[in-house]
C-alpha positions as CSV (number, residue, x, y, z in Angstrom):
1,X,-34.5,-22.9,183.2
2,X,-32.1,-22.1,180.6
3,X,-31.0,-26.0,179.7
4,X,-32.7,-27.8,176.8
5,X,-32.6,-30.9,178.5
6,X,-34.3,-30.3,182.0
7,X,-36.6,-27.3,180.4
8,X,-38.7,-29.6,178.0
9,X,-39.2,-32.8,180.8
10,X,-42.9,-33.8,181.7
11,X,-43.4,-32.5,185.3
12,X,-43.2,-35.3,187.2
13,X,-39.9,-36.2,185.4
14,X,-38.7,-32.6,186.4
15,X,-40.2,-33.1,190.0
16,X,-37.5,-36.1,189.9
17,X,-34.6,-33.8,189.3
18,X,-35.5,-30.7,191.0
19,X,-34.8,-31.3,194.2
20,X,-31.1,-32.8,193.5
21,X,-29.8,-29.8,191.4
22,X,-27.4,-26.7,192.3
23,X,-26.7,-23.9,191.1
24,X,-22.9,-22.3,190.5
25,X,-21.8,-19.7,188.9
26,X,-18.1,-20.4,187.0
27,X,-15.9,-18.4,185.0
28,X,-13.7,-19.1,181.8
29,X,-11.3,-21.6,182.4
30,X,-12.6,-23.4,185.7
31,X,-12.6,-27.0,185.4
32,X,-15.7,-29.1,185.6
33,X,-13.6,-32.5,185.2
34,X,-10.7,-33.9,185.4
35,X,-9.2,-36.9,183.3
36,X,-8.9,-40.2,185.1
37,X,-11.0,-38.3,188.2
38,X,-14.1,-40.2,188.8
39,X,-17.6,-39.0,187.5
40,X,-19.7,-38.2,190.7
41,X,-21.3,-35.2,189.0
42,X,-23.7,-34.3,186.3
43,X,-23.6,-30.9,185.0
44,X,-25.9,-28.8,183.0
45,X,-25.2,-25.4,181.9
46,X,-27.6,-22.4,181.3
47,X,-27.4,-20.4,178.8
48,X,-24.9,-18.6,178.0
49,X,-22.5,-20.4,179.4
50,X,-20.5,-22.9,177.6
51,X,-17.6,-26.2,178.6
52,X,-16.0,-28.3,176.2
53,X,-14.6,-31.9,175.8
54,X,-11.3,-31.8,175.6
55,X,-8.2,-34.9,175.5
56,X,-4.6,-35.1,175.9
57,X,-2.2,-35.1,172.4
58,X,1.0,-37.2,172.7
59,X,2.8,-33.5,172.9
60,X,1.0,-32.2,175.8
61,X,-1.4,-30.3,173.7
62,X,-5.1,-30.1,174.6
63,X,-7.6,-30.5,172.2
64,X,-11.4,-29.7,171.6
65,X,-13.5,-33.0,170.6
66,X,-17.4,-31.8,172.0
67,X,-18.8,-28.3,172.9
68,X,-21.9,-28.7,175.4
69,X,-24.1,-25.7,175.8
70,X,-27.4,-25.0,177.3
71,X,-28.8,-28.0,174.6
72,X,-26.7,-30.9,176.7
73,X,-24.9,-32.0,180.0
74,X,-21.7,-33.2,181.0
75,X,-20.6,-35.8,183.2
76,X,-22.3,-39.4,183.9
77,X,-25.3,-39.4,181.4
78,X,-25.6,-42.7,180.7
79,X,-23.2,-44.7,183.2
80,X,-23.5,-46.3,185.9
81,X,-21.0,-46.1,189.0
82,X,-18.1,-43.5,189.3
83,X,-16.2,-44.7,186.2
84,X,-13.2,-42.5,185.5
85,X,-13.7,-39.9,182.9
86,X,-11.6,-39.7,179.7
87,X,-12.1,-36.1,179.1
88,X,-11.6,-33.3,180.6
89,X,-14.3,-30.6,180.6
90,X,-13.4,-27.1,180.9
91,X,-15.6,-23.8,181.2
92,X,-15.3,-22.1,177.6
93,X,-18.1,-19.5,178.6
94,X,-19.1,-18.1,182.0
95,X,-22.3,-18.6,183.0
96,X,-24.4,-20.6,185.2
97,X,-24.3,-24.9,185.7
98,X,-27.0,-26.6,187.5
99,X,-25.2,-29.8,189.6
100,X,-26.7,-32.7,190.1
101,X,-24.6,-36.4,191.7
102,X,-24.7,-38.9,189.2
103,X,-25.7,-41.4,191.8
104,X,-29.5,-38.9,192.1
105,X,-29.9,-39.1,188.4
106,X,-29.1,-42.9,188.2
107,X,-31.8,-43.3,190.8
108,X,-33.8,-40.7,188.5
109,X,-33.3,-42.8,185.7
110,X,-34.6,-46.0,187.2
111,X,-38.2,-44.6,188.6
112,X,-38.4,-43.3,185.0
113,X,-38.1,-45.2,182.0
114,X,-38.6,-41.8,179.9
115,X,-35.6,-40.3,181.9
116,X,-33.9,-43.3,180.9
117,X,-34.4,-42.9,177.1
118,X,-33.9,-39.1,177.2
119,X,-30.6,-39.2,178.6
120,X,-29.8,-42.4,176.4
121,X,-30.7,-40.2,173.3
122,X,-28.8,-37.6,174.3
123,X,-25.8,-39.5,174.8
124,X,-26.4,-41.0,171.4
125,X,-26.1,-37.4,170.0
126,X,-22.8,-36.2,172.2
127,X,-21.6,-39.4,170.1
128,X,-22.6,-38.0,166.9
129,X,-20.4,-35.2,167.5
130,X,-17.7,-36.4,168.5
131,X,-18.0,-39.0,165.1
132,X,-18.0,-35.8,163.4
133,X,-15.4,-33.5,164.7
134,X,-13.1,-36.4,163.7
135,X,-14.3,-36.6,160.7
136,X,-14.2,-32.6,160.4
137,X,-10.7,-32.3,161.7
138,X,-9.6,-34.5,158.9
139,X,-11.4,-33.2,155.9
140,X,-11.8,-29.5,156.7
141,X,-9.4,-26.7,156.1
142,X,-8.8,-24.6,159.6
143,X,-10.7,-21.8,158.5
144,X,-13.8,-23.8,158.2
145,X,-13.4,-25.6,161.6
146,X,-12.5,-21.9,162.8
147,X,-16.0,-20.4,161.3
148,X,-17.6,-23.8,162.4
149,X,-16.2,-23.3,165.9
150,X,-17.5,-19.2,166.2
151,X,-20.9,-20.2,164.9
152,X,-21.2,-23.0,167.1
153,X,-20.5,-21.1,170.4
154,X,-22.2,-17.8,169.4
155,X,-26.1,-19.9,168.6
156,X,-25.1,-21.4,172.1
157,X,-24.6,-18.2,173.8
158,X,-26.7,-16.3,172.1
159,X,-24.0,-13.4,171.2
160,X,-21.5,-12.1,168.8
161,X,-18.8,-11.7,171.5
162,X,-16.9,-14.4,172.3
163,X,-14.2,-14.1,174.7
164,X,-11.2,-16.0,173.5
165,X,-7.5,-15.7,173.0
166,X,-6.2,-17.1,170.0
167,X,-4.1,-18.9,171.7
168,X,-6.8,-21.2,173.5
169,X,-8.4,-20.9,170.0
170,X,-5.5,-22.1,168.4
171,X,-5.3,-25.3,171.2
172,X,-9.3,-25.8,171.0
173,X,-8.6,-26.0,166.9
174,X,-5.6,-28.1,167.6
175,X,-3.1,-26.1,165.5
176,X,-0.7,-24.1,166.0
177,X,-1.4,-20.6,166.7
178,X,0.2,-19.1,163.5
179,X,-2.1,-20.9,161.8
180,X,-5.5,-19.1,164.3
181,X,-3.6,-15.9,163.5
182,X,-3.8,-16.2,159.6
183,X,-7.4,-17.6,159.6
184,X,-9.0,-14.7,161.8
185,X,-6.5,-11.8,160.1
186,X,-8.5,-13.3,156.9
187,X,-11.5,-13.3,158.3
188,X,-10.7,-9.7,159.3
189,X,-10.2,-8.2,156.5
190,X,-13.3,-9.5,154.6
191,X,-15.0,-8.1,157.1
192,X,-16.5,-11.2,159.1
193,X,-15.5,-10.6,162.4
194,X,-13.5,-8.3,164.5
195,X,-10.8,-9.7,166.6
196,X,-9.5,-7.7,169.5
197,X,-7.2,-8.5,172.4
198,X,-9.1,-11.6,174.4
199,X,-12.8,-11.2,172.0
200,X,-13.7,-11.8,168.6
201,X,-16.6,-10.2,167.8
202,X,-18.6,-12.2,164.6
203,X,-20.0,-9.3,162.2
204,X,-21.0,-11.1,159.2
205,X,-22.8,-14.3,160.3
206,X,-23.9,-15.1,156.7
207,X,-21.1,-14.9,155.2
208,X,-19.7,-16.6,158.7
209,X,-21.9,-19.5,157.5
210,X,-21.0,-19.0,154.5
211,X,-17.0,-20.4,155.2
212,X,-17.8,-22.4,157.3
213,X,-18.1,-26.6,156.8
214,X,-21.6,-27.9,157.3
215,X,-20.6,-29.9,160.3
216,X,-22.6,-28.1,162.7
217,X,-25.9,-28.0,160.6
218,X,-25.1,-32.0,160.4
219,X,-25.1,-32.2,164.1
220,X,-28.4,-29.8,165.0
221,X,-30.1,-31.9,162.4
222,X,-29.3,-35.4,163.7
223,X,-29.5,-33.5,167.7
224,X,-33.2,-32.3,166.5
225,X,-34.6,-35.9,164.9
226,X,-32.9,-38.4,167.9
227,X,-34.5,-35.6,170.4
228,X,-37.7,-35.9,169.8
229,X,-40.5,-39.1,170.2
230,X,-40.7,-39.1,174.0
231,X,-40.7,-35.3,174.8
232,X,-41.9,-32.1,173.2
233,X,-39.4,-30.1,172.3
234,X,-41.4,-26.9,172.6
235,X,-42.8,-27.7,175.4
């Protein structure tokens, strides 16, 4: 079971779940939510897939505020009832999602007060990152949100490809796409990554790391202290 979340639950809290949860099989693009649409679902994907947060500018423009990957969910964590959902969450990496209602989980989550907490500290960490994406798309030049962005979804995935245009990049970034083509040309010719039509290919995580803001380390930090007390992480 290639989700942090479900892999590292005590049995019987597993036992809960199991029975409730689907399988499917999406590819890049395919949309898990909609804004405004109400959450009836509960998503968790395997790795390597990938989906992202992502909200409405005043111009149209769609922009990146959370990327989930095997370590989280999406969809009604926390909440109770089909509330509407602010976000929209979109398939950035094909791959595998396990389904669950959120009305099985919310009844989940009341036979087991450790259920309860996990999902509560989880939610507590998606938080986190959104706090600090705003805080990163403010303070950071685009190349480190860029480098950021390619390390984030490669230790996700678990590869060096990642299929992307530069113009989705340039929308996930928030910027315009003049701006995605400068960074990666850069980041070209020093010999970090290789971008081809559709993929960038990382070649020089170091030095990958090495540009990049320390926004992500921030967020595995705070993901790996709230995560722990109720379950084993290495379970």
């Amino acid at each position: 079971m290639e989700n942090r979340l479900l892999s590292v639950l005590a049995p019987a809290d597993r036992d809960r779940l199991m029975p409730h949860l689907q399988a499917f099989d999406f590819e890049n693009g395919a949309l898990l939510q909609r804004a405004g649409d109400d959450v009836i679902h509960t998503w968790f994907p395997c790795r390597p897939a990938l989906a992202s947060f992502c909200v409405a500018a005043d111009a149209g423009d769609v922009v990146e505020v959370a990327i989930i990957g095997w370590e989280g969910a999406v969809g009604g964590i926390v909440s109770n009832g089909q509330i509407p959902a602010y976000a929209m969450a979109q398939v950035r990496s094909a791959g595998r999602f396990l389904r669950i209602r959120t009305a099985a989980l919310e009844q989940a989550k009341i036979d087991s007060m450790h259920l309860r907490h996990w999902f509560a500290r989880y939610s507590d960490c998606l938080l986190a990152q959104v706090f600090q994406t705003a805080a990163c798309n403010a303070t950071h030049t685009i190349e480190q949100r860029a480098c950021k962005w390619l390390l984030a979804a490669s230790e996700r995935t678990r590869s060096d490809e990642l299929q992307m245009t530069q113009e989705d990049f340039a929308g996930l970034l928030g910027v315009g796409r003049s701006f995605v083509n400068r960074t990666l040309r850069n980041l070209r010719r020093e010999g970090i990554i290789d971008a081809r039509r559709g993929t960038i290919v990382l070649k020089d995580r170091e030095r990958l790391k090495h540009t990049a803001c320390g926004c992500s380390a921030a967020i595995e930090s705070h993901f790996d202290e709230v995560l722990r007390g109720i379950y084993t992480l290495d379970r």
